[in-house]
TORGU-393763 format. One record per residue (C-alpha): residue in three letters; z, y, x; residue number from 0. Coordinates in steps of 0.2 Angstrom, whole numbers, plus 5000, padded with zeros to 4 digits. Layout:
! TORGU-393763
PT|ALA|Z|Y|X|NUM
...
//
This chain:
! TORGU-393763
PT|UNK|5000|5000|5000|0
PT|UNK|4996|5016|5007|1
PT|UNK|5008|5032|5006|2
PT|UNK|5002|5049|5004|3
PT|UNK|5006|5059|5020|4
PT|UNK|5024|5069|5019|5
PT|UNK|5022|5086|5015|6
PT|UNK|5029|5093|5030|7
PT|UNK|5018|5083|5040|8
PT|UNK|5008|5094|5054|9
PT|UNK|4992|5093|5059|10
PT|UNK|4991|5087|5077|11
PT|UNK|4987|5101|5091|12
PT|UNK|4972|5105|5098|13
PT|UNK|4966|5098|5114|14
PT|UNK|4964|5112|5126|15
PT|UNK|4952|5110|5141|16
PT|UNK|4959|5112|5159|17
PT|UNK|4960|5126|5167|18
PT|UNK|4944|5131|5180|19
PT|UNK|4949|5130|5198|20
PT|UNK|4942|5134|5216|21
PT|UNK|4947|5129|5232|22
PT|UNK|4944|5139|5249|23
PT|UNK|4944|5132|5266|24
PT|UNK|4955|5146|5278|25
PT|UNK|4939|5154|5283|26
PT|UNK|4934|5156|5266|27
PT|UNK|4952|5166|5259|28
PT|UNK|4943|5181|5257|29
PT|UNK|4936|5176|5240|30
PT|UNK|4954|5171|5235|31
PT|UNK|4956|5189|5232|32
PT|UNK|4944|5193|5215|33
PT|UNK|4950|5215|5220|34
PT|UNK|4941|5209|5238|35
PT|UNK|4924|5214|5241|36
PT|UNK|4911|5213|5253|37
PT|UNK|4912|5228|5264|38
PT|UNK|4930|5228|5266|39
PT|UNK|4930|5219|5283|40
PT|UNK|4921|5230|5291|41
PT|UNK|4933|5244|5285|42
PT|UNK|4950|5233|5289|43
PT|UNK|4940|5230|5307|44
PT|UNK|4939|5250|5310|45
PT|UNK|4958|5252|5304|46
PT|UNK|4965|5239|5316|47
PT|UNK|4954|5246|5331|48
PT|UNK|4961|5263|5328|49
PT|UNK|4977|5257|5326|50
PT|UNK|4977|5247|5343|51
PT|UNK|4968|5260|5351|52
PT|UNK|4984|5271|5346|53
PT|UNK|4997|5258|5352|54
PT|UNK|4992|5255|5366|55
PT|UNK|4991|5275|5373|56
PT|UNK|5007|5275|5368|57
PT|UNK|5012|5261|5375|58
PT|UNK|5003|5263|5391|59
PT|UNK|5011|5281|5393|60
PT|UNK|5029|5274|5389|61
PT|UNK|5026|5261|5405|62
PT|UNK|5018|5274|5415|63
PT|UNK|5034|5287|5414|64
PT|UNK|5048|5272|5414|65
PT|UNK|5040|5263|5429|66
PT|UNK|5028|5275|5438|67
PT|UNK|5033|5266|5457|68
PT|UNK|5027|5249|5448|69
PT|UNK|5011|5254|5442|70
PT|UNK|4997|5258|5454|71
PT|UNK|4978|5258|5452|72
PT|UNK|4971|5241|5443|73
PT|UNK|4984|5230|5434|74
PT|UNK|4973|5216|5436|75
PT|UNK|4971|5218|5456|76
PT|UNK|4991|5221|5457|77
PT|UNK|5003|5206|5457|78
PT|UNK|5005|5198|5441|79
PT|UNK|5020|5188|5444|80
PT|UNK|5031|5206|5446|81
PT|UNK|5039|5207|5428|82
PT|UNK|5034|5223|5425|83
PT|UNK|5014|5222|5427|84
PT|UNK|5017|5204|5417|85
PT|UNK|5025|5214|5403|86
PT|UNK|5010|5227|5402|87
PT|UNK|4997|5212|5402|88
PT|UNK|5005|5203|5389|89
PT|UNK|5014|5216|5379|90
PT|UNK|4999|5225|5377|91
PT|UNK|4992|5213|5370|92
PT|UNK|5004|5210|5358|93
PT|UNK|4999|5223|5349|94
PT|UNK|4985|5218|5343|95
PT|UNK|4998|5208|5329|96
PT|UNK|5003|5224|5323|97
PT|UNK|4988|5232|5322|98
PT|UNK|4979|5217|5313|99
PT|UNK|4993|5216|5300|100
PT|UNK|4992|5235|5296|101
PT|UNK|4973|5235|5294|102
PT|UNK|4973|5218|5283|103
PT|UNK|4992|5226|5272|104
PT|UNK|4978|5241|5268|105
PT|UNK|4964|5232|5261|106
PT|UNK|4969|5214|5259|107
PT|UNK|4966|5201|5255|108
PT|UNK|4982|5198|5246|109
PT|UNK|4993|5192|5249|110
PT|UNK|4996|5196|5268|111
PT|UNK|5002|5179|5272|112
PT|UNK|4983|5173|5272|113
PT|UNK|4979|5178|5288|114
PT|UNK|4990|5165|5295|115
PT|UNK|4987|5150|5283|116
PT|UNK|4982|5144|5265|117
PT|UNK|4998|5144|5260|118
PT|UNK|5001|5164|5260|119
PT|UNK|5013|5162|5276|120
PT|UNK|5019|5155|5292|121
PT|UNK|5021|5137|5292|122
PT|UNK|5038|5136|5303|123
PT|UNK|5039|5115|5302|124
PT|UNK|5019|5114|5304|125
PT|UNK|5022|5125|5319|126
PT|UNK|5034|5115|5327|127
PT|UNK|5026|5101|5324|128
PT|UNK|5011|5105|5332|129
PT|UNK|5021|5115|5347|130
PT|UNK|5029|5097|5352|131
PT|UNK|5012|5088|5351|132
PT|UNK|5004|5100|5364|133
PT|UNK|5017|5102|5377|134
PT|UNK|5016|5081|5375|135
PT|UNK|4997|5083|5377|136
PT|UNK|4998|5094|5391|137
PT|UNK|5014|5084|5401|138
PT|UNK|5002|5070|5398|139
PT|UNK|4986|5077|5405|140
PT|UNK|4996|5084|5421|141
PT|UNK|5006|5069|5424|142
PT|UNK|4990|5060|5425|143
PT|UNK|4981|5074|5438|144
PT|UNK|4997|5074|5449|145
PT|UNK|4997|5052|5448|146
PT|UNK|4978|5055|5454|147
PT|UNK|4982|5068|5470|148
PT|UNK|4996|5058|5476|149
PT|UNK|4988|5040|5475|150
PT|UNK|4973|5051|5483|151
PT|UNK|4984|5055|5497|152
PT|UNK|4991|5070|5493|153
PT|UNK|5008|5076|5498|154
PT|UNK|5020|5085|5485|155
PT|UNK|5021|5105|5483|156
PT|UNK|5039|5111|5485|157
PT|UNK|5045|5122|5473|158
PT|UNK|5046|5142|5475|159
PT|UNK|5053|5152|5463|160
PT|UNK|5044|5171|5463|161
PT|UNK|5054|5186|5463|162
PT|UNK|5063|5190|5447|163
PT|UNK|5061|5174|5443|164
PT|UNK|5074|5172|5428|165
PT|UNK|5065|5191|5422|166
PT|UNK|5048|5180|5422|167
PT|UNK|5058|5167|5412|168
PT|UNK|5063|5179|5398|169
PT|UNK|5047|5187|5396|170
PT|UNK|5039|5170|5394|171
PT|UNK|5050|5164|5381|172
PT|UNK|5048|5182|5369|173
PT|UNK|5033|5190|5376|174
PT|UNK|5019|5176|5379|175
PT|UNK|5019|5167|5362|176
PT|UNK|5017|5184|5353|177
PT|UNK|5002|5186|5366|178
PT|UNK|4995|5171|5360|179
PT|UNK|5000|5173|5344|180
PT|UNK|4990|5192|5341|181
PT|UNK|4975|5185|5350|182
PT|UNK|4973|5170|5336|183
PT|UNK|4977|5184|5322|184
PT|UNK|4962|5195|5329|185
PT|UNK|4949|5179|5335|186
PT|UNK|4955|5165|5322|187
PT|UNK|4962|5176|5310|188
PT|UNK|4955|5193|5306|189
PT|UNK|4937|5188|5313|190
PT|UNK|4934|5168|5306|191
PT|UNK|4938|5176|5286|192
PT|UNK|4927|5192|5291|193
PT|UNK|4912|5181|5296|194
PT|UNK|4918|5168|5280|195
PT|UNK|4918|5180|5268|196
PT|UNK|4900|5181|5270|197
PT|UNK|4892|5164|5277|198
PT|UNK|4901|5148|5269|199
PT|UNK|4898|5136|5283|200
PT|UNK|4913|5133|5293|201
PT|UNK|4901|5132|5311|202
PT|UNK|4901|5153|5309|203
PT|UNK|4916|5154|5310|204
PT|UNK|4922|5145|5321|205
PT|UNK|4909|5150|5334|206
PT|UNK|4904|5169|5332|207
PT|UNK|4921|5174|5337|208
PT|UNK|4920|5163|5355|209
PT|UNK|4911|5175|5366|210
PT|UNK|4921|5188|5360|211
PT|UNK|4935|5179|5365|212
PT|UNK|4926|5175|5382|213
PT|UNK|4923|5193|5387|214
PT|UNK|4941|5195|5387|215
PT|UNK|4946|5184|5399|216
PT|UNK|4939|5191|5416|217
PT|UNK|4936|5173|5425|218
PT|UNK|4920|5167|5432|219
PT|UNK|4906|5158|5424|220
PT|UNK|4917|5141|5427|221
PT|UNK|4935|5151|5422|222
PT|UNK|4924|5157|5406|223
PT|UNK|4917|5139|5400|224
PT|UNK|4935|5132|5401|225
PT|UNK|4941|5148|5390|226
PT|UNK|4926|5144|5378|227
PT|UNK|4929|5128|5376|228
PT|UNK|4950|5131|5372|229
PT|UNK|4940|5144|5356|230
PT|UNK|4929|5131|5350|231
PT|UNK|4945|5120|5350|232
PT|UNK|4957|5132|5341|233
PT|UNK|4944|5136|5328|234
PT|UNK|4940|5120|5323|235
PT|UNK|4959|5113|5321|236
PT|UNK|4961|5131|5311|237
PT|UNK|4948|5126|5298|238
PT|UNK|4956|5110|5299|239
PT|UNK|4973|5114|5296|240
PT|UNK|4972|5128|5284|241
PT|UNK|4980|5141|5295|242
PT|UNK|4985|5147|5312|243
PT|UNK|4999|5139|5318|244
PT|UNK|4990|5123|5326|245
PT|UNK|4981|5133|5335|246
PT|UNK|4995|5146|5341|247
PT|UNK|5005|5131|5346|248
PT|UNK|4991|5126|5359|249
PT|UNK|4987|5143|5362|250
PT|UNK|5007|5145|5368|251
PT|UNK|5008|5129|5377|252
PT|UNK|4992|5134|5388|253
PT|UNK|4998|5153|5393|254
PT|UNK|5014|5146|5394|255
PT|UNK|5012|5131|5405|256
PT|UNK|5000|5141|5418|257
PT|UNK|5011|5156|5419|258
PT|UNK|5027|5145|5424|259
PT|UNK|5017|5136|5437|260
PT|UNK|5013|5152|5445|261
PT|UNK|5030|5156|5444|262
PT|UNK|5036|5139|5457|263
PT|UNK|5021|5143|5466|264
PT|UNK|5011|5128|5460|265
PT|UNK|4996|5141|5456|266
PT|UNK|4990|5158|5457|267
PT|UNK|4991|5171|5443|268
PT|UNK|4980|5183|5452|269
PT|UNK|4965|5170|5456|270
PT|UNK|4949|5171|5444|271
PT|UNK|4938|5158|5451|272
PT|UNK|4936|5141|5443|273
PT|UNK|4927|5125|5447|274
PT|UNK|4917|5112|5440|275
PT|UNK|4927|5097|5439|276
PT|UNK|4943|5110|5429|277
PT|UNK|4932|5106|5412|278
PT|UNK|4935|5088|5414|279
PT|UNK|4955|5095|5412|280
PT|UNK|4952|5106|5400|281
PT|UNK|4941|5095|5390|282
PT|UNK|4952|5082|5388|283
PT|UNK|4969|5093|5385|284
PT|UNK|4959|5101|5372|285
PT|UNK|4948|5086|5364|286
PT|UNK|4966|5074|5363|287
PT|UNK|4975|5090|5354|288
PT|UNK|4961|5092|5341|289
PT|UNK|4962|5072|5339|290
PT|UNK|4981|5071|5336|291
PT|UNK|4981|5087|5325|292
PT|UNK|4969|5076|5315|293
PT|UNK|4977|5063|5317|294
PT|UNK|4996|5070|5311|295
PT|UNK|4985|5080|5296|296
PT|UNK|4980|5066|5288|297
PT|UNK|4998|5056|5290|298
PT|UNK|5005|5072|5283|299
PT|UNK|5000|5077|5265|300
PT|UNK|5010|5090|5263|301
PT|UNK|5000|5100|5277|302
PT|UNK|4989|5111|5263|303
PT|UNK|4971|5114|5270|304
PT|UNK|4964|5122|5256|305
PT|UNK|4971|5136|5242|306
PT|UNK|4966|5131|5225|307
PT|UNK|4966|5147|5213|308
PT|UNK|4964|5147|5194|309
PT|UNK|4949|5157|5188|310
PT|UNK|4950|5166|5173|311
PT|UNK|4944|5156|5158|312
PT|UNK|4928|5157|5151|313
PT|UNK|4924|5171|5136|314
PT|UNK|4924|5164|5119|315
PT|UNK|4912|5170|5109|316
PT|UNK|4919|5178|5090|317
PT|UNK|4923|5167|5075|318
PT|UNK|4917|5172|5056|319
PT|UNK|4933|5174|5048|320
PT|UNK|4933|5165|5030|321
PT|UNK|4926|5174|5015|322
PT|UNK|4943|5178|5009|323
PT|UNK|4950|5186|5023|324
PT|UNK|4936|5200|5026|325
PT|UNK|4942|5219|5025|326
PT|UNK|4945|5221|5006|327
PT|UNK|4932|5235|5005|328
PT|UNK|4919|5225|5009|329
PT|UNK|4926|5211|5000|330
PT|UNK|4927|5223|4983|331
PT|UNK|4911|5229|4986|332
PT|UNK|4898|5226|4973|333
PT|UNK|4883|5231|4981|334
PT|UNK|4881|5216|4991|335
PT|UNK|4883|5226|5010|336
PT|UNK|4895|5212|5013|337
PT|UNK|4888|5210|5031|338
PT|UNK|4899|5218|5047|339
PT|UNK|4898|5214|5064|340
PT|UNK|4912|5206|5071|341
PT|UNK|4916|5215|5089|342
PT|UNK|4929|5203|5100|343
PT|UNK|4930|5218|5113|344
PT|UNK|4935|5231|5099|345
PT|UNK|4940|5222|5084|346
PT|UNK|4929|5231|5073|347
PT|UNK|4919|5228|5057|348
PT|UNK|4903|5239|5057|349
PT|UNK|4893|5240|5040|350
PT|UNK|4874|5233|5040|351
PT|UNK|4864|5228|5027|352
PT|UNK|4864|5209|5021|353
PT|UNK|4850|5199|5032|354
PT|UNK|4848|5180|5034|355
PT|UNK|4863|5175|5047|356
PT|UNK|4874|5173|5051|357
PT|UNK|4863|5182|5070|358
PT|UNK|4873|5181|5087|359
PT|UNK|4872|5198|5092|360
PT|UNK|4868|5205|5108|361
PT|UNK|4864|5220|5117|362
PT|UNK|4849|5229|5125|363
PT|UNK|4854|5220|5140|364
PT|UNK|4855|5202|5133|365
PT|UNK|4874|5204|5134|366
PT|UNK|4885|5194|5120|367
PT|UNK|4891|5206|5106|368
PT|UNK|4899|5197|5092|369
PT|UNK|4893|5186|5078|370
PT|UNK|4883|5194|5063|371
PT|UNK|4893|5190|5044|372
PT|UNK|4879|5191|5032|373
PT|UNK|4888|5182|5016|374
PT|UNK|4891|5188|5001|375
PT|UNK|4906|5182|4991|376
PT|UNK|4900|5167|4984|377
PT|UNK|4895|5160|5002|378
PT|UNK|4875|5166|4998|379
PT|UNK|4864|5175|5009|380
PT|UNK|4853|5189|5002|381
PT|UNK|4841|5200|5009|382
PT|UNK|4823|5197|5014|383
PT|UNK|4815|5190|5030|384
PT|UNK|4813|5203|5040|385
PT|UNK|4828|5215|5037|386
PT|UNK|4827|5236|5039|387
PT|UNK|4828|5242|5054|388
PT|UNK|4847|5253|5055|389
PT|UNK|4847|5269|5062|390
PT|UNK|4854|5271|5079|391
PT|UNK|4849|5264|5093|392
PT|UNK|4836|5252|5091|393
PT|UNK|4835|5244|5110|394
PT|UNK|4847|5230|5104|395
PT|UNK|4843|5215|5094|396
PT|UNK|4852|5201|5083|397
PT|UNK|4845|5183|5088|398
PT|UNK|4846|5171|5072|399
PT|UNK|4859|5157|5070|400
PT|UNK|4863|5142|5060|401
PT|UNK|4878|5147|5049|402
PT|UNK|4895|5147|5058|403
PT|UNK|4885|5146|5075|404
PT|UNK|4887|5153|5091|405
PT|UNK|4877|5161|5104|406
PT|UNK|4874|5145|5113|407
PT|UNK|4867|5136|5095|408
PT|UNK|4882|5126|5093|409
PT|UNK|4890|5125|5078|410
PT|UNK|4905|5133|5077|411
PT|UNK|4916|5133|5059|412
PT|UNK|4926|5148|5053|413
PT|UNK|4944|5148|5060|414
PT|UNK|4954|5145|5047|415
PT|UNK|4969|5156|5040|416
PT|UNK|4961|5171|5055|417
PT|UNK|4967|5187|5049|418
PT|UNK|4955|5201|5057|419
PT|UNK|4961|5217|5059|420
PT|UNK|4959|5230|5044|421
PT|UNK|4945|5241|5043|422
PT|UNK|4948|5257|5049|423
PT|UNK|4948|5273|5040|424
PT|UNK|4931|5280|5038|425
PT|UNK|4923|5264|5047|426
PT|UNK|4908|5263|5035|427
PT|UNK|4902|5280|5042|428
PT|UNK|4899|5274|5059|429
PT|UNK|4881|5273|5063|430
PT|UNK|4876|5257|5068|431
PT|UNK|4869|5251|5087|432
PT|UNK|4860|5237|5081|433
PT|UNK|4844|5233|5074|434
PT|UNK|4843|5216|5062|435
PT|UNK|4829|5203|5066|436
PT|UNK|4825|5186|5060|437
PT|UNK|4817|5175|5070|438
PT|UNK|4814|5160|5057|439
//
């Protein structure tokens, strides 16, 4: 036996779709923004070179008149291991943090964190993380090169500390990972999502910014190809990772791990030349860091590589309203002008005459409207094929539509119960800006 439902029974809710979302690789955060546009790149670029440009006078003068006895001609000729040339070297680089961060706090995107990862911030554990796995990579690679000279032959290099060594120490524990941190702001930061902002393909970005970096190194041909390859390295485990901090962490380790060699003597700060056989070295410090940054992303989910937004949804277009709940002056009226446009932008009803519709309405541009109500009371439609033209502008047109359709052709029933919104005092006065055609 069946039962009629309960009367308080509700009608099951309707299934809403999905939201639309987008996901953007690190290079690609620019489009994350929807205020960001094109041109603003080049704009944040000016900013942040006339704020280094500023910063580092300044800073230039405060050295000059704190230490004038210590500062002499070319910094990179003088002695780099005496702690205060070291400090203008890398402190004046530091600046570039600063000034990158002003120019992008300006003009976005937002939020500011995105210049260091996907996230919208620093990724402190991730950072670590990747700190531990390059010193481990590098203690690995040199243990190896110093097993290979002493089974060569080679006899062991004593220790010698350089003067103002502990000094040395302090500045390479505060200064040197800012350094290395500003440079991969500028090259992997600023300069990869200026270049993704306009070409998709990760490739551009990793390696339009690598002579760049280059030209800022001043080695030789051999000193340059080993920088150049430690670029391409960074910017690919930056795309991989989603941000900055694998490639800080090796960036760190590198400066780090050359400048306290120099300081026991085992190299020399002030030498420029390379050799052929240091891009075996290089290569594989740099190819087994990228491999075990790929190797500790994938074991580690929580790593975010890409930002996933939520775009806005998609228009809908108008709903006919049900023949009850028109305005009640159109409703009452006898005349049978019981057509109005239904505007979803303004909420209006405009007066036409009756035609065949209901018509999806657009303008002179193609652009959706509203939909076209051309029923009379009793649900029938008057008027005859082709409907007077309106006056007003005449550069719009009404594309004809199955009953209840939209502007795509699908059906779409009234809503039902949907109150619109009275008509407005003296609404039937205003000129219409559409003209009525049936295409049947």
């Amino acid at each position: 036996m069946s039962h009629a439902s309960a009367p308080w029974s509700r009608p099951s809710p309707p299934v809403q779709d999905p939201p639309r979302t987008r996901s953007f690789f690190y290079h690609r955060l620019a489009h994350a923004d929807p205020r960001h546009r094109w041109w603003m790149p080049l704009v944040e670029g000016l900013i942040l070179l006339a704020v280094l440009l500023l910063l580092t006078i300044v800073f230039l003068l405060v050295m000059v008149f704190a230490a004038p006895e210590r500062i002499d001609g070319d910094l990179l000729a003088m002695n780099q291991l005496d702690p205060v040339v070291f400090f203008i070297l890398f402190g004046s680089v530091v600046l570039m943090l600063p000034s990158a961060l002003l120019a992008r706090l300006v003009l976005g995107p937002r939020p500011l964190g995105l210049i260091f990862s996907v996230t919208g911030r620093i990724r402190w554990k991730w950072l670590l993380t990747c700190f531990v796995a390059a010193v481990a990579i590098y203690a690995l690679i040199n243990a190896i090169a110093v097993g290979l000279e002493l089974a060569a032959g080679g006899r062991p290099v004593s220790l010698q500390p350089a003067p103002g060594f502990w000094w040395l120490m302090a500045l390479l524990i505060f200064v040197v990972p800012l350094q290395c941190a500003a440079e991969e702001v500028v090259f992997r930061g600023y300069l990869a999502q200026t270049i993704g902002r306009w070409l998709k393909h990760p490739a551009w970005a990793i390696l339009l910014p690598v002579p760049l970096f280059v030209l800022g190194h001043a080695y030789d041909i051999w000193g340059q190809l080993s920088v150049g390859i430690m670029a391409v390295a960074m910017g690919i485990i930056t795309w991989r990772t989603g941000g900055l901090e694998a490639a800080i962490a090796l960036h760190a380790v590198n400066n780090m791990t050359v400048s306290l060699m120099a300081m026991v003597g085992l190299t020399d700060m002030n030498d420029t030349s390379g050799a052929p056989t240091d891009l075996i070295a290089v290569t594989l410090i740099n190819g087994g860091y990228v491999a075990l940054v790929f190797w500790l992303v994938r074991r580690n989910r929580s790593v975010a590589v890409t930002r996933t937004i939520v775009l806005p949804p998609l228009p809908q277009p108008a709903r006919l309203p049900e023949l009850g709940h028109r305005p009640s002056r159109l409703a009452e009226d006898a005349s049978g002008l019981a057509a109005y446009v239904l505007d979803p932008a303004t909420q209006r009803y405009l007066v036409l005459p009756p035609q065949y519709g209901p018509y999806s309405v657009r303008d002179g541009q193609g652009r959706y409207v509203g939909l076209l109500d051309t029923r009379t009371a009793h649900g029938a439609h008057t008027g005859d094929d082709v409907a007077p033209a309106v006056p007003g502008d005449t550069s719009s047109e009404s594309t004809s539509r199955p009953n209840g359709s939209d502007p795509h052709g699908t059906a779409t029933p009234p809503s039902p119960g949907a109150t619109p919104p009275p008509a407005a005092p003296g609404e039937r006065d205003v000129a219409p800006t559409y003209t009525g055609r049936h295409d049947g």
